[in-house]
C-alpha positions as a Markdown table, in Angstrom:
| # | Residue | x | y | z |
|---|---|---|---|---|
| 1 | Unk | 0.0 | 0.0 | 0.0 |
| 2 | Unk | 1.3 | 3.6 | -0.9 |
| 3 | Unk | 0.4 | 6.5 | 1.4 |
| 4 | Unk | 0.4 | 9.4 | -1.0 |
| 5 | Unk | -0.2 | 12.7 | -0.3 |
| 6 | Unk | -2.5 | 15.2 | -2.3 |
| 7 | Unk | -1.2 | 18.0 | -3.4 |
| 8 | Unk | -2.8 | 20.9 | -0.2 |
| 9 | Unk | -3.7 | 24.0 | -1.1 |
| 10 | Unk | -0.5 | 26.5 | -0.1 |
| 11 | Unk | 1.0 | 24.0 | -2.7 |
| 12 | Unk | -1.1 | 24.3 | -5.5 |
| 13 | Unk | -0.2 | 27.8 | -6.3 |
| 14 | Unk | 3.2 | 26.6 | -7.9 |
| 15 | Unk | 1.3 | 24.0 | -9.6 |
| 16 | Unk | -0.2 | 25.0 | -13.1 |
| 17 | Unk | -4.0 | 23.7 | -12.8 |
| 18 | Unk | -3.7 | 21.9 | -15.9 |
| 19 | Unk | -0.7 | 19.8 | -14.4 |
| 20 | Unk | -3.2 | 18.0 | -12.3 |
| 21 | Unk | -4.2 | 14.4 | -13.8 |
| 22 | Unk | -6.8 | 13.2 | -11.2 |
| 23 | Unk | -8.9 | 13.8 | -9.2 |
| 24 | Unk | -9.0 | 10.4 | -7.6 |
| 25 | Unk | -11.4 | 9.6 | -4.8 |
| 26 | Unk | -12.1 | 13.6 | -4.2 |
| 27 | Unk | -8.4 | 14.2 | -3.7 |
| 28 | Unk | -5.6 | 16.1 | -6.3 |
| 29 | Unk | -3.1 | 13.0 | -6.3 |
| 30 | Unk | -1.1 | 13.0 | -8.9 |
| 31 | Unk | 0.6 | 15.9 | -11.3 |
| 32 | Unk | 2.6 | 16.1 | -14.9 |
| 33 | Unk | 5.8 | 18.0 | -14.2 |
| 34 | Unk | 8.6 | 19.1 | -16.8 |
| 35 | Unk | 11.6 | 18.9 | -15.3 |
| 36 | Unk | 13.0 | 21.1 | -17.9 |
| 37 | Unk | 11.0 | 24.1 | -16.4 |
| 38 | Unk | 10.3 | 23.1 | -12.7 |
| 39 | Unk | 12.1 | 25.3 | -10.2 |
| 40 | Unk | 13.1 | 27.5 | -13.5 |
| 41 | Unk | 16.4 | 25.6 | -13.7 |
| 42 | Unk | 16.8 | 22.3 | -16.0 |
| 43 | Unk | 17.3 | 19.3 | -14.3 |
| 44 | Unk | 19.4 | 16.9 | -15.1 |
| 45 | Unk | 17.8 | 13.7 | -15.1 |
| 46 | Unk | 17.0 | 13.6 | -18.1 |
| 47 | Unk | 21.0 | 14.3 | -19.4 |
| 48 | Unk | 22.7 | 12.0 | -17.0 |
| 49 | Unk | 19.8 | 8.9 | -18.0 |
| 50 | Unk | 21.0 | 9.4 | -22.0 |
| 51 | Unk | 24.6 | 9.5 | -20.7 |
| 52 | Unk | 24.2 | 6.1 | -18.7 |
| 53 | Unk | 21.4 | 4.4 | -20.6 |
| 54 | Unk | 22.0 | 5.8 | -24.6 |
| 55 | Unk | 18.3 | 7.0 | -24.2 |
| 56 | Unk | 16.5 | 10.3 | -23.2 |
| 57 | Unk | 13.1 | 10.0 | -21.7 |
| 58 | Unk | 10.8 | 12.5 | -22.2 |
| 59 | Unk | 10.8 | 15.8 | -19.9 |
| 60 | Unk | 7.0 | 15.1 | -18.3 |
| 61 | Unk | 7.2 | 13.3 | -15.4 |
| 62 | Unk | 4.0 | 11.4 | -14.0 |
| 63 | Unk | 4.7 | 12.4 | -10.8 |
| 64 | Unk | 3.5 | 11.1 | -6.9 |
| 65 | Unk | 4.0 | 12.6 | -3.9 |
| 66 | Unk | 4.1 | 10.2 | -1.3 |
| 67 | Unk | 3.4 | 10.8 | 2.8 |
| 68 | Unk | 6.2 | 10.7 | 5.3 |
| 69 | Unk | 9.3 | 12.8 | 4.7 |
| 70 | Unk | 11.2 | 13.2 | 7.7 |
| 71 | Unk | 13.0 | 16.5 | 7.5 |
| 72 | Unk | 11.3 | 20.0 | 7.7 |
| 73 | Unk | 13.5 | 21.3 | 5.0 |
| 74 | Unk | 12.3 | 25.2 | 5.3 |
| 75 | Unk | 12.4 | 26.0 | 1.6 |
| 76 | Unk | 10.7 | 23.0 | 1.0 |
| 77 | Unk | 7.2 | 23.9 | -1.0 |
| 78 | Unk | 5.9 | 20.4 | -0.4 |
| 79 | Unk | 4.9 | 22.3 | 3.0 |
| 80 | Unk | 3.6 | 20.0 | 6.6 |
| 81 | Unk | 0.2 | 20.1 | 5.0 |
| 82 | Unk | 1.5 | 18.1 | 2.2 |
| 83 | Unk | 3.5 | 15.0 | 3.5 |
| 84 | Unk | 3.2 | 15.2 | 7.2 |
| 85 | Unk | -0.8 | 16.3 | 7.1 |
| 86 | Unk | -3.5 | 14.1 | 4.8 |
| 87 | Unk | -3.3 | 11.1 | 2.7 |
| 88 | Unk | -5.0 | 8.7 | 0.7 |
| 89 | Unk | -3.3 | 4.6 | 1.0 |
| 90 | Unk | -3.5 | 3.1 | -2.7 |
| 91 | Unk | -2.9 | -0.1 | -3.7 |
| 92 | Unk | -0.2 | -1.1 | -6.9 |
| 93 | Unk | -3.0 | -1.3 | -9.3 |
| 94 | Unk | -4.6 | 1.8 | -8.5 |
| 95 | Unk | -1.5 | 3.9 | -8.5 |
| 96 | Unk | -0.3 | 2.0 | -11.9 |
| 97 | Unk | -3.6 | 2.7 | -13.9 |
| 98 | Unk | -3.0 | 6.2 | -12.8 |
| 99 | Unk | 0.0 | 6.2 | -14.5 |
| 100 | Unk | -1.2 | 4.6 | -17.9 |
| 101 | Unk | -4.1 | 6.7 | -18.3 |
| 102 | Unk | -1.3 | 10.0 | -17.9 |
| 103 | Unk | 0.2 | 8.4 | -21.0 |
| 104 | Unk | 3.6 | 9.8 | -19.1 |
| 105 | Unk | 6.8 | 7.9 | -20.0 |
| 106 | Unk | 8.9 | 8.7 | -16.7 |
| 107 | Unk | 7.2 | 6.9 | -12.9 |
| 108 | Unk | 8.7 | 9.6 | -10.3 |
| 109 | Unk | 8.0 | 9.1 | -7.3 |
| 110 | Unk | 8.4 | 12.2 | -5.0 |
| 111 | Unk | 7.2 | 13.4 | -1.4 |
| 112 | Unk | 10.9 | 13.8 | 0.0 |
| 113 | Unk | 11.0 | 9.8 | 1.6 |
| 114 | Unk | 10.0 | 7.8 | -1.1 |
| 115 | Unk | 12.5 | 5.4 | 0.1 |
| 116 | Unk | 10.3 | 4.9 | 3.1 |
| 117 | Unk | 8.2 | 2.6 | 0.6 |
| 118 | Unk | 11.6 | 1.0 | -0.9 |
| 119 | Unk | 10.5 | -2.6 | -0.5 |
| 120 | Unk | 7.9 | -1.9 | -3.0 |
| 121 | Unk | 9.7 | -0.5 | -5.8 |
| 122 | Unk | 9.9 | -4.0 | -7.5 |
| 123 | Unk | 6.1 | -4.2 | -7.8 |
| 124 | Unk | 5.9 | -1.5 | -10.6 |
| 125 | Unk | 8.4 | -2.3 | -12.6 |
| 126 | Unk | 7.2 | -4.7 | -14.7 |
| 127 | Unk | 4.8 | -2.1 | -16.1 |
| 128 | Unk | 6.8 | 1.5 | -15.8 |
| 129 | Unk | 8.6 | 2.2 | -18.6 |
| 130 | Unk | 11.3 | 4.6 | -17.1 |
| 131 | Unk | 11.5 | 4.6 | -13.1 |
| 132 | Unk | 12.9 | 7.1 | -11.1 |
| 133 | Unk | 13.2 | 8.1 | -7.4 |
| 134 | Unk | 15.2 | 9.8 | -4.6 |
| 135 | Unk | 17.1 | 8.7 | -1.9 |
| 136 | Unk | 17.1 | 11.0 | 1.0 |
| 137 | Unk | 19.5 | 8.3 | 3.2 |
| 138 | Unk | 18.0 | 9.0 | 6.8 |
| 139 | Unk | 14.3 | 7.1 | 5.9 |
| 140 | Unk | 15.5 | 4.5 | 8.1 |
| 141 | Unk | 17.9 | 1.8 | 7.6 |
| 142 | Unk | 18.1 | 0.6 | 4.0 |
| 143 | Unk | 18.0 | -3.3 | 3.1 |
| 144 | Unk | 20.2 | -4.9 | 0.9 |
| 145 | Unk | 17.8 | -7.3 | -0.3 |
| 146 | Unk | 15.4 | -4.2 | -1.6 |
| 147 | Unk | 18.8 | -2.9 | -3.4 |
| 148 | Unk | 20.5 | -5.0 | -5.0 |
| 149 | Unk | 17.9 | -5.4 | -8.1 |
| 150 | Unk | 16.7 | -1.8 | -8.3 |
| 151 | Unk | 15.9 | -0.6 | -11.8 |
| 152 | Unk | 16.1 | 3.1 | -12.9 |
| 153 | Unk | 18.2 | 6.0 | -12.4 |
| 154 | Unk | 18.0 | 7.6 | -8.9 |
| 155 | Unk | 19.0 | 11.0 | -7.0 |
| 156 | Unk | 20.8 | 10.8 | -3.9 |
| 157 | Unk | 19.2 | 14.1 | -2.2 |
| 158 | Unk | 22.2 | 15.3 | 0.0 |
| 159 | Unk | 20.8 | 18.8 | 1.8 |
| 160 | Unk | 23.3 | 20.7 | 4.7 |
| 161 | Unk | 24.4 | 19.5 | 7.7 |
| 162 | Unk | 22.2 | 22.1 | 10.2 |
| 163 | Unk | 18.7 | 20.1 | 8.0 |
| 164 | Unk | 19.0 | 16.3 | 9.5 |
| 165 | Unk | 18.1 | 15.4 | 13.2 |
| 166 | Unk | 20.8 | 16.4 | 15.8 |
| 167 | Unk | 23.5 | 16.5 | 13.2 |
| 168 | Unk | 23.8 | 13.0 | 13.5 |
| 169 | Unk | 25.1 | 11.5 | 9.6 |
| 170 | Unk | 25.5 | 7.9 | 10.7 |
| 171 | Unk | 22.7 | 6.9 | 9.2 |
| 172 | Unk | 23.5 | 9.0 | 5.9 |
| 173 | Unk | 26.8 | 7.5 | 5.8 |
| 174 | Unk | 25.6 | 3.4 | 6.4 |
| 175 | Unk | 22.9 | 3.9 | 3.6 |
| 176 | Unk | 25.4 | 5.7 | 1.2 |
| 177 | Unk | 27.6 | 2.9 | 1.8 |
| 178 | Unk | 24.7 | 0.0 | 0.9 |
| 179 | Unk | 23.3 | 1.7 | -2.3 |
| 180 | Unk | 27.3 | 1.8 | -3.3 |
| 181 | Unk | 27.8 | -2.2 | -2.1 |
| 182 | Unk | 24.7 | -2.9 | -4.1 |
| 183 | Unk | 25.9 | -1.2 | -7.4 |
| 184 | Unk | 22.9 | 1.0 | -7.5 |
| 185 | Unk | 22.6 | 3.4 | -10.2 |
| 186 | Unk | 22.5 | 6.7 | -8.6 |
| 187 | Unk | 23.8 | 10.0 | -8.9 |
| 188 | Unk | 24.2 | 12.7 | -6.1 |
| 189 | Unk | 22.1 | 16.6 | -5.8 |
| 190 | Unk | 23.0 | 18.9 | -3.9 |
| 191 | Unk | 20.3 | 21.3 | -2.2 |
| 192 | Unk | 21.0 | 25.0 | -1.7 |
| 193 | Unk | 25.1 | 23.8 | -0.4 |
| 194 | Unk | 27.5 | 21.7 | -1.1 |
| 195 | Unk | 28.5 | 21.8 | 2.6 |
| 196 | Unk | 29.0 | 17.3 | 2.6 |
| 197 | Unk | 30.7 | 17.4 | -0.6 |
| 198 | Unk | 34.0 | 17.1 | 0.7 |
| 199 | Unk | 33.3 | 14.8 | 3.4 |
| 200 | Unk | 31.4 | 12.3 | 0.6 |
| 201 | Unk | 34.9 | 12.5 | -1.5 |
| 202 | Unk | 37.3 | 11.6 | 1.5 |
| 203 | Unk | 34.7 | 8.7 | 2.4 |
| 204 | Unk | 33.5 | 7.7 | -1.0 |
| 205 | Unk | 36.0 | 9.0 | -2.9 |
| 206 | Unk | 35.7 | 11.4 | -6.2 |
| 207 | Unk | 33.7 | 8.5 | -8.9 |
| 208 | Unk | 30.6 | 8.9 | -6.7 |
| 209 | Unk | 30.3 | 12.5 | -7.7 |
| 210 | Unk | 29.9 | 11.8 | -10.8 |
| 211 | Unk | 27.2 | 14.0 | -12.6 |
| 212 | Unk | 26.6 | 15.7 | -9.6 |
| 213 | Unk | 25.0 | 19.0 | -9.3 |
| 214 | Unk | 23.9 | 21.8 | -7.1 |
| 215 | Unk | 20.1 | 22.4 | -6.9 |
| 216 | Unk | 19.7 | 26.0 | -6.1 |
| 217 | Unk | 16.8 | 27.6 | -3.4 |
| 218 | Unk | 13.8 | 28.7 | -4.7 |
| 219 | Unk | 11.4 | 30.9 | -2.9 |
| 220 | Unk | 8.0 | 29.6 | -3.4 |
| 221 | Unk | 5.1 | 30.7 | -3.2 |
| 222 | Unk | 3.7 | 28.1 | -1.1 |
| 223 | Unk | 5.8 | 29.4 | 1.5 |
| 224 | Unk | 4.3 | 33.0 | 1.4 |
| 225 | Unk | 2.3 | 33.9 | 4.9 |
């Protein structure tokens, strides 16, 4: 079951109305977003999955915003409201006939934590044609087992050090270590600061940095009193 959370109202005005696919069961669940124009900077997903995979997937994401992030990021226009407040459980079927009808190319999941629902990655694969998802590395402990046979292109969301609970990085540092024993194919953001940077390379090592970039703030309006 996925917890996802509709898109509140403080949210919605830095969502164009006709980016909203659904209205499913009373509730605005699921959005198109093109990453070339979100956040008025390109993202590079779409670069870095041609680089690695010799093929570039369209720009409009089908996009779900899932229930559960940990961190209170304060620039973060997802907002408490969105994925600490309401949501609606949905089973795989639901959430993948969402996705057909959108005729989207690109599965993204979203919300801040999707890996909070990583041991059910695998059960929309078979009929997602380009999967992709974040890592935020303090969900919780990650499992080997639910890494090892990932498939997609993922973003390994690294924020500053002041934004995770008590400035404890153990956590960060044990997952960053599993998704790089399990081979997964990831590449690292930075948001607002590349405060970690050099701690990742003295750990990690300069290869893991590889298409990295730096995400830079936005002021949105969802964060207007």
């Amino acid at each position: 079951m996925w917890y996802v959370a509709p898109f509140c109202d403080k949210q919605k005005k830095d969502i164009d109305p006709k980016d909203i696919l659904d209205n499913f069961t009373g509730k605005d669940l699921f959005r198109r977003c093109n990453i070339h124009d979100e956040r008025g900077i390109q993202d590079r997903f779409g670069e870095i999955y041609q680089r690695r995979f010799g093929y570039l997937p369209d720009p409009n994401h089908f996009v779900v915003q899932l229930w559960g992030c940990p961190l209170r990021c304060p620039y973060c226009y997802v907002t408490p409201e969105g994925v600490r407040g309401d949501f609606i459980p949905i089973g795989n079927e639901s959430l993948l006939h969402a996705y057909e009808q959108s005729g989207l190319e690109v599965f993204h999941l979203m919300g801040g934590a999707p890996a909070l629902y990583l041991d059910s990655w695998n059960k929309l694969y078979d009929r997602v044609k380009v999967f992709h998802s974040d890592f935020l590395l303090v969900e919780g402990e990650y499992e080997m087992e639910h890494l090892r046979f990932l498939k997609g292109l993922f973003a390994v969301s690294i924020k500053e050090r002041y934004i995770y609970p008590m400035e404890d990085l153990s956590l960060l540092w044990r997952n960053l270590e599993r998704l790089v024993q399990a081979k997964v194919d990831f590449y690292v953001t930075f948001t607002g600061s590349e405060e970690l940077r050099p701690e990742i390379e003295q750990r990690f090592g300069t290869e893991i940095l590889e298409d990295s970039y730096l995400i830079p703030i936005r002021r949105y309006i969802a964060l207007e009193e």
